[in-house]
N, CA and C of each residue as an Amber inpcrd file, in Angstrom:
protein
   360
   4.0420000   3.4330000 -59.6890000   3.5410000   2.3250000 -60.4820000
   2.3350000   1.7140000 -59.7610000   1.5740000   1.4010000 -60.3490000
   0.1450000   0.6360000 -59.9350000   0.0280000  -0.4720000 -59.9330000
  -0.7780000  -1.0830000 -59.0660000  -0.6260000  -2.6350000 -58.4530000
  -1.9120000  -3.4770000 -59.6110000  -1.1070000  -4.4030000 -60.1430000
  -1.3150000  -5.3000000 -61.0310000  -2.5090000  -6.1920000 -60.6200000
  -3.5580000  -5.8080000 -61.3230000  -4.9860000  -6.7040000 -61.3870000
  -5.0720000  -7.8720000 -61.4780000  -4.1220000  -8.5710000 -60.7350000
  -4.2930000 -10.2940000 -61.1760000  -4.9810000 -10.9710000 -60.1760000
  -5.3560000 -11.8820000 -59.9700000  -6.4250000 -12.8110000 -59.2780000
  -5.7990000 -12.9300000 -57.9700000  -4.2650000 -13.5410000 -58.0890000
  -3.7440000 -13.6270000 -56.2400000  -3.2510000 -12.1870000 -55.6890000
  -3.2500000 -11.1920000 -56.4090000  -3.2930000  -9.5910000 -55.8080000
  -4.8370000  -9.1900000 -55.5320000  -5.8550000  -9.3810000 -56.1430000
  -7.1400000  -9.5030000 -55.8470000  -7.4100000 -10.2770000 -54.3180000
  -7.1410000 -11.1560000 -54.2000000  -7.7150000 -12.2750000 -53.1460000
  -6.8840000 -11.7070000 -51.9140000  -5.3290000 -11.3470000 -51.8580000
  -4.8340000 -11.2170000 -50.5650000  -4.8830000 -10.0560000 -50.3960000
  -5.2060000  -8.7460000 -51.0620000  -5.2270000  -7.4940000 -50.4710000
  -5.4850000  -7.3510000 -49.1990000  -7.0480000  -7.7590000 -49.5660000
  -8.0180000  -7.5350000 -47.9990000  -7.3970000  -8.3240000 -46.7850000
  -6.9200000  -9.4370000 -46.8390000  -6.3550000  -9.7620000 -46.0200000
  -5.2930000  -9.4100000 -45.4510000  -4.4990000  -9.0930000 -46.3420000
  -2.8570000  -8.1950000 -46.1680000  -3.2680000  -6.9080000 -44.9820000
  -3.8180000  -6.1360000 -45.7360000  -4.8860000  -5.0620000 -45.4400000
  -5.4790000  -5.5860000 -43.8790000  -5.7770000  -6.0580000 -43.6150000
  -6.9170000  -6.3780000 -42.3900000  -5.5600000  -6.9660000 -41.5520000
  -4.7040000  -7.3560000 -41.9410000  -3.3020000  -7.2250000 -40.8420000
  -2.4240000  -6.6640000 -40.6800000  -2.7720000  -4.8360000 -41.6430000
  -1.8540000  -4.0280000 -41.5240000  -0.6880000  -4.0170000 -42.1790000
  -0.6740000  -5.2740000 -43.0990000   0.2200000  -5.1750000 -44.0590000
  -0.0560000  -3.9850000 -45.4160000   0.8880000  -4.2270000 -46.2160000
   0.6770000  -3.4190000 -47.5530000   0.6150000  -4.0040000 -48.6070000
   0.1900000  -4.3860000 -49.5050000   0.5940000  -5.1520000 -51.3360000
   1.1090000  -4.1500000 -52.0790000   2.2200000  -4.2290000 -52.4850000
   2.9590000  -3.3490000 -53.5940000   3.4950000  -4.0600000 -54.5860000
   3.3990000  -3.1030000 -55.7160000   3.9810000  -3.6370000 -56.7100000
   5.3820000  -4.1920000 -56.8030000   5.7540000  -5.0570000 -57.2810000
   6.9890000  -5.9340000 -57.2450000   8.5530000  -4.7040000 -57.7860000
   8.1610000  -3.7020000 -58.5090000   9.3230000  -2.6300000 -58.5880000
   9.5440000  -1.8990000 -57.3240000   8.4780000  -2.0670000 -56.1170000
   9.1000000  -1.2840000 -55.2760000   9.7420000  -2.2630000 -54.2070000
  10.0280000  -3.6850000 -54.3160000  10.1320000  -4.9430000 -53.7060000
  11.3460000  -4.3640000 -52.6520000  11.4130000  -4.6120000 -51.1870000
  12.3490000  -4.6860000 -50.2500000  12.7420000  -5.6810000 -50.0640000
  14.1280000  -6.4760000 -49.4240000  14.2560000  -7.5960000 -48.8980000
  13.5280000  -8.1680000 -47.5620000  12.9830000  -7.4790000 -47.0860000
  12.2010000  -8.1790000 -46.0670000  10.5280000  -8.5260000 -46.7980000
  10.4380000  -7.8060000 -47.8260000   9.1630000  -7.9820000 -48.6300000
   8.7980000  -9.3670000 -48.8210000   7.4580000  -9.7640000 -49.0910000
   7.3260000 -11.2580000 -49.0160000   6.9840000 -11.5440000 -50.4230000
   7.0880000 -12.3000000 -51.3780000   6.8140000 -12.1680000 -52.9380000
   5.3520000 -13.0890000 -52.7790000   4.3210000 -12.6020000 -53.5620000
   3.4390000 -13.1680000 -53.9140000   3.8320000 -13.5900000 -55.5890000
   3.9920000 -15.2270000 -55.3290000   4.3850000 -15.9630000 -56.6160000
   3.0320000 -16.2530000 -57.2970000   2.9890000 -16.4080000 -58.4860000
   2.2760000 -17.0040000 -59.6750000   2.6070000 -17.6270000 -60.4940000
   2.4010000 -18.9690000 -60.3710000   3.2270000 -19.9980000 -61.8070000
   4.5250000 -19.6290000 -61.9060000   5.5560000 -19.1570000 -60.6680000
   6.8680000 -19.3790000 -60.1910000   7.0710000 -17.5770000 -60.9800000
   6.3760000 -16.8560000 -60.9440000   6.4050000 -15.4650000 -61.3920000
   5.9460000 -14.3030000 -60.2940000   6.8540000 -13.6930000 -59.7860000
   6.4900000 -13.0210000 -58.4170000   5.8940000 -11.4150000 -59.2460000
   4.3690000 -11.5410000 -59.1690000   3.4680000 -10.6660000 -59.3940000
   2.8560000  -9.6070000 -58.7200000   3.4560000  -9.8930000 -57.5740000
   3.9990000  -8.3650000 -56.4510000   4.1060000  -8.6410000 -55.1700000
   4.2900000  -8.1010000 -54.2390000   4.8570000  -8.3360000 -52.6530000
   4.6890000  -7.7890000 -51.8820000   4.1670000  -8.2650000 -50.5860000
   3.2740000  -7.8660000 -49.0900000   4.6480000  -7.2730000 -48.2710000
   4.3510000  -6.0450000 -47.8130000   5.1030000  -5.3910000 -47.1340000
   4.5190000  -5.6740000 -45.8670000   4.9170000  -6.3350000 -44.8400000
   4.6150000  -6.8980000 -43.2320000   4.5300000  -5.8100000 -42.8610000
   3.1180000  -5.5650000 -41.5180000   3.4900000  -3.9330000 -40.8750000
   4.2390000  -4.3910000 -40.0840000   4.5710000  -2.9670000 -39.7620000
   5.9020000  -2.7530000 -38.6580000   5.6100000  -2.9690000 -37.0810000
   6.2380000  -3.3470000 -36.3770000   6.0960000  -3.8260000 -35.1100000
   5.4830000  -2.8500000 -34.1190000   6.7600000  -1.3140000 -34.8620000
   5.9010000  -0.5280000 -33.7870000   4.3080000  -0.0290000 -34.3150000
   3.4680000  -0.1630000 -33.2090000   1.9150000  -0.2590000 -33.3810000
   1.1820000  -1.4860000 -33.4490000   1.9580000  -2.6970000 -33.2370000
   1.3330000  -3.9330000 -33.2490000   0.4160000  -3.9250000 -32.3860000
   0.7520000  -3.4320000 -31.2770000  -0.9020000  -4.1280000 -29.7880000
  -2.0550000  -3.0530000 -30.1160000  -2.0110000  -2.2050000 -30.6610000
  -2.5080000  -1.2330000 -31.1730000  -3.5020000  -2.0800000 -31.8550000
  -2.7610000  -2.6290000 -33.3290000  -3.6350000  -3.2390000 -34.2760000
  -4.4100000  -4.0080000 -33.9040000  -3.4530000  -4.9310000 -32.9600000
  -4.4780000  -6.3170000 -32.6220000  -5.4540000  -5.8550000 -31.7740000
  -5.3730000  -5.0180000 -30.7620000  -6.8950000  -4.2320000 -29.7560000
  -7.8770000  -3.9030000 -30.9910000  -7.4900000  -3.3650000 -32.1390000
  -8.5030000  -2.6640000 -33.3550000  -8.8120000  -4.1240000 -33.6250000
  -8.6120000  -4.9440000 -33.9900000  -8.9460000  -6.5170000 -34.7950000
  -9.8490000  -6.9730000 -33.5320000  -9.4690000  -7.0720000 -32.2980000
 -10.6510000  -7.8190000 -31.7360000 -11.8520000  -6.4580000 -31.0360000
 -11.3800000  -5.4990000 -30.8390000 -12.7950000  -4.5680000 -30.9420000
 -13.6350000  -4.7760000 -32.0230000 -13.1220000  -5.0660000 -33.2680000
 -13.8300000  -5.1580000 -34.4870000 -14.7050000  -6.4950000 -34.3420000
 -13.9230000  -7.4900000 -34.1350000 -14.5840000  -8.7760000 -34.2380000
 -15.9470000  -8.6030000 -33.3200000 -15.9080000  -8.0390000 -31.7790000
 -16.4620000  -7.8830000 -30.9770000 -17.9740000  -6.7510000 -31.1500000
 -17.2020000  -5.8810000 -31.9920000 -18.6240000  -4.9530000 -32.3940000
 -18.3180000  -3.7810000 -31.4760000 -17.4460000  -3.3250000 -30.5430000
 -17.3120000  -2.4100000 -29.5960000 -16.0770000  -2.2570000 -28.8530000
 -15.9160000  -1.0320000 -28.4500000 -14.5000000  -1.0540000 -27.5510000
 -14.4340000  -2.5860000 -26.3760000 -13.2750000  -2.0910000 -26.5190000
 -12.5530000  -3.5190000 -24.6050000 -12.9950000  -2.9840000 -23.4660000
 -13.2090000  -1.7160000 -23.2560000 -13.9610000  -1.2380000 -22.2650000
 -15.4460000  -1.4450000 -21.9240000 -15.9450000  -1.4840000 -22.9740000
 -17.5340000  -1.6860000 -23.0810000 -17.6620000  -3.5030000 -22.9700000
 -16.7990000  -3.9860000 -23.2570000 -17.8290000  -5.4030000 -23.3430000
 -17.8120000  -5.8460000 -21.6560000 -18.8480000  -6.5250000 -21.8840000
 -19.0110000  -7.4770000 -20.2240000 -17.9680000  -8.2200000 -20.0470000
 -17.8090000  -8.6350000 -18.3000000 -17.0840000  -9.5580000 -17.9600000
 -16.2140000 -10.6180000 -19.0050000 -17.5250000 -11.5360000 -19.7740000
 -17.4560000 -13.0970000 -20.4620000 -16.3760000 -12.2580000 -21.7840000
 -17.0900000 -11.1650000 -22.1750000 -16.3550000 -11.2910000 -23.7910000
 -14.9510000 -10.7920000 -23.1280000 -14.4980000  -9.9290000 -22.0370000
 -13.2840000  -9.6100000 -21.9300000 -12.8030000 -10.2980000 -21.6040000
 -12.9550000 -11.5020000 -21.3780000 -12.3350000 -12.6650000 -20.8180000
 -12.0780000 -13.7990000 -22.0910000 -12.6490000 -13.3680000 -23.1940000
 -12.7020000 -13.9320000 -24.5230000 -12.1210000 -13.4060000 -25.3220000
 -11.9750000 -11.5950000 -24.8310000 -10.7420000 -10.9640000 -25.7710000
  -9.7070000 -10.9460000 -24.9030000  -9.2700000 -11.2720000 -24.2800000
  -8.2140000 -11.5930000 -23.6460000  -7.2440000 -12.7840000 -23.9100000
  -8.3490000 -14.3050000 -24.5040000  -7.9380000 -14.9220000 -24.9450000
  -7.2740000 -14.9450000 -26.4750000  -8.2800000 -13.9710000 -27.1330000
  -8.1780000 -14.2650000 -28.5400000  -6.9530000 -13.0470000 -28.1020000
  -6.4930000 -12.1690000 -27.7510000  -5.2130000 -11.5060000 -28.1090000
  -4.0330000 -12.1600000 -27.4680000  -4.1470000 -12.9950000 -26.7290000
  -3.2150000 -13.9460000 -26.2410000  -2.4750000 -15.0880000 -27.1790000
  -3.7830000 -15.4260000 -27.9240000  -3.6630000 -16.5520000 -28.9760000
  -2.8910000 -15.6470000 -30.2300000  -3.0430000 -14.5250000 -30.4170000
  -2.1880000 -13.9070000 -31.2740000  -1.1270000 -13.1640000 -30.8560000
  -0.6250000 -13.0580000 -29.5040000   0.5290000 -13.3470000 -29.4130000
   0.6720000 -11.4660000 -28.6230000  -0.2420000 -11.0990000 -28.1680000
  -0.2890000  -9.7000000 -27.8890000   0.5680000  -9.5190000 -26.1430000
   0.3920000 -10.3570000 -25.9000000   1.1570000  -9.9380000 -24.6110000
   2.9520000 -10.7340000 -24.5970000   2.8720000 -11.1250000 -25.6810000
   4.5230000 -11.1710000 -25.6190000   5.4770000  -9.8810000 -26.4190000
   4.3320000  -9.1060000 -26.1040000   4.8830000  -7.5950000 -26.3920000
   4.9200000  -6.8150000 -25.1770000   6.3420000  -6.2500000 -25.1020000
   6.5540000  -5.3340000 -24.3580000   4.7910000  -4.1270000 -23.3350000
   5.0610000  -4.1920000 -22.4140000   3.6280000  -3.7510000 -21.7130000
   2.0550000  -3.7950000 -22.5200000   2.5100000  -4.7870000 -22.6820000
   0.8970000  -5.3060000 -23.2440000   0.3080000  -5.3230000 -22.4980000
   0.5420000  -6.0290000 -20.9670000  -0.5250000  -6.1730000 -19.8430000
  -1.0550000  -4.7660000 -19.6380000  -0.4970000  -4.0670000 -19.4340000
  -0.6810000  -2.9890000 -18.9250000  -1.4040000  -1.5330000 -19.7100000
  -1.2910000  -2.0120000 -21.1290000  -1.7590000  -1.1210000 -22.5900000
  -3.5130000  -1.9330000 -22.4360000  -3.2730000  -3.3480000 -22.2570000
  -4.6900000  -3.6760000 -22.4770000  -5.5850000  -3.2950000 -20.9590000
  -4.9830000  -2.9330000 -20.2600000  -6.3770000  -2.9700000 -18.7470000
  -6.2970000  -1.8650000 -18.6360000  -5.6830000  -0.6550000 -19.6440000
  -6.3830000   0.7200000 -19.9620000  -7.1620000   0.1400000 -20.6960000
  -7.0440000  -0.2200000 -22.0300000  -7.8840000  -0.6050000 -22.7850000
  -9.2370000  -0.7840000 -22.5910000  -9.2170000  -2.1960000 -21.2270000
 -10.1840000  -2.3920000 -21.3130000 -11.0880000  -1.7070000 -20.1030000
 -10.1560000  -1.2020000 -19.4660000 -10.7810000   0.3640000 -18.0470000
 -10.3370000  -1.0990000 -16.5610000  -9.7420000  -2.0360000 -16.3110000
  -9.8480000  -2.7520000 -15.6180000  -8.0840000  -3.0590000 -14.9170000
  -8.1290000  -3.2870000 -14.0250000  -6.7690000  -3.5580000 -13.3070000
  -5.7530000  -4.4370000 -14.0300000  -4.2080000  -4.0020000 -13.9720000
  -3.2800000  -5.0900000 -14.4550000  -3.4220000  -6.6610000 -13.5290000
  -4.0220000  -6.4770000 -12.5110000  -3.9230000  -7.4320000 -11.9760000
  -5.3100000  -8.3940000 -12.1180000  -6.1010000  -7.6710000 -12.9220000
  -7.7310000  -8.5640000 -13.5850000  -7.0110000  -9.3670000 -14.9180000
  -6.0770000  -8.5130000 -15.6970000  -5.8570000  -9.0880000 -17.0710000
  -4.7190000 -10.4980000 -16.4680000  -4.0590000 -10.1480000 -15.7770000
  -3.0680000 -11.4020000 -15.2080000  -4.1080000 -12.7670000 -14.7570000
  -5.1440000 -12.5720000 -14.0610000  -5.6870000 -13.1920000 -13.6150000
  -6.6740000 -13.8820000 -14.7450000  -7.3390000 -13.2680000 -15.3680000
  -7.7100000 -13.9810000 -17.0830000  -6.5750000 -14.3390000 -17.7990000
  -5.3290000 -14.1850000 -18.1310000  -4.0220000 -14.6690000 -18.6340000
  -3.9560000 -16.2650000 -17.4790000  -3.8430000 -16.1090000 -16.3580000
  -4.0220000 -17.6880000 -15.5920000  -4.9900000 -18.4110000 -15.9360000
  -5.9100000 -17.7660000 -15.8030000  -7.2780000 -18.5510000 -15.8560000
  -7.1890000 -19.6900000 -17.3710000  -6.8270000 -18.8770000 -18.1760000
  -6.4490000 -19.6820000 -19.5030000  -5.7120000 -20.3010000 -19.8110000
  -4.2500000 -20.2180000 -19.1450000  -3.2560000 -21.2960000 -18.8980000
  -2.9750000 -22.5570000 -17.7460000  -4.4050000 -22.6470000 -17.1360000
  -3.9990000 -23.7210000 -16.3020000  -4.6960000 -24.9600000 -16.6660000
């Protein structure tokens, strides 16, 4: 079945989409599915992505924002994507520290030290 052309399926795709979620039509609805309501009429429903591949996504979201890999940027911006994946919650995932300073080609003990730097 095909996903219904209405104005609030229009507007949140891309967004759904750009966090790895899915929009499906309301016949294929799961209970963990989230209903996108309309005038109290659920006109279809965001399937949340799945956990496994989360630090994954979020490294793709701020390379993107950034214009280039975590490896390539200078000092300042890795110290700025460090923050912004912090603020979304990337290192309260299982070896995050350690997924991102491959990431970004730099020591677990550089990313700890930008993780302080921002919490004191």
């Amino acid at each position: 079945m095909s996903l219904p052309r209405h104005p609030l399926v229009l507007a949140v795709r891309p967004v759904a989409e750009a966090l790895g979620a899915t929009v499906l039509p309301v016949s294929q609805r799961e209970p963990s599915d989230i209903p996108l309501m309309w005038e109290g009429v659920v006109v279809a429903v965001v399937r949340p992505a799945p956990l496994h591949g989360a630090l994954d996504r979020l490294i793709e979201s701020v390379e993107r924002e950034f214009g280039s890999p975590l490896a390539e940027l200078g000092r300042e911006d890795k110290q700025r994507a460090i923050r912004l994946l912090d603020e979304r919650g990337a290192f309260t995932l299982r070896r995050a520290v350690e997924d991102v300073s491959d990431s970004m080609g730099v020591s677990r003990i550089t990313v700890y030290n930008y993780l302080n730097a921002i919490h004191r």
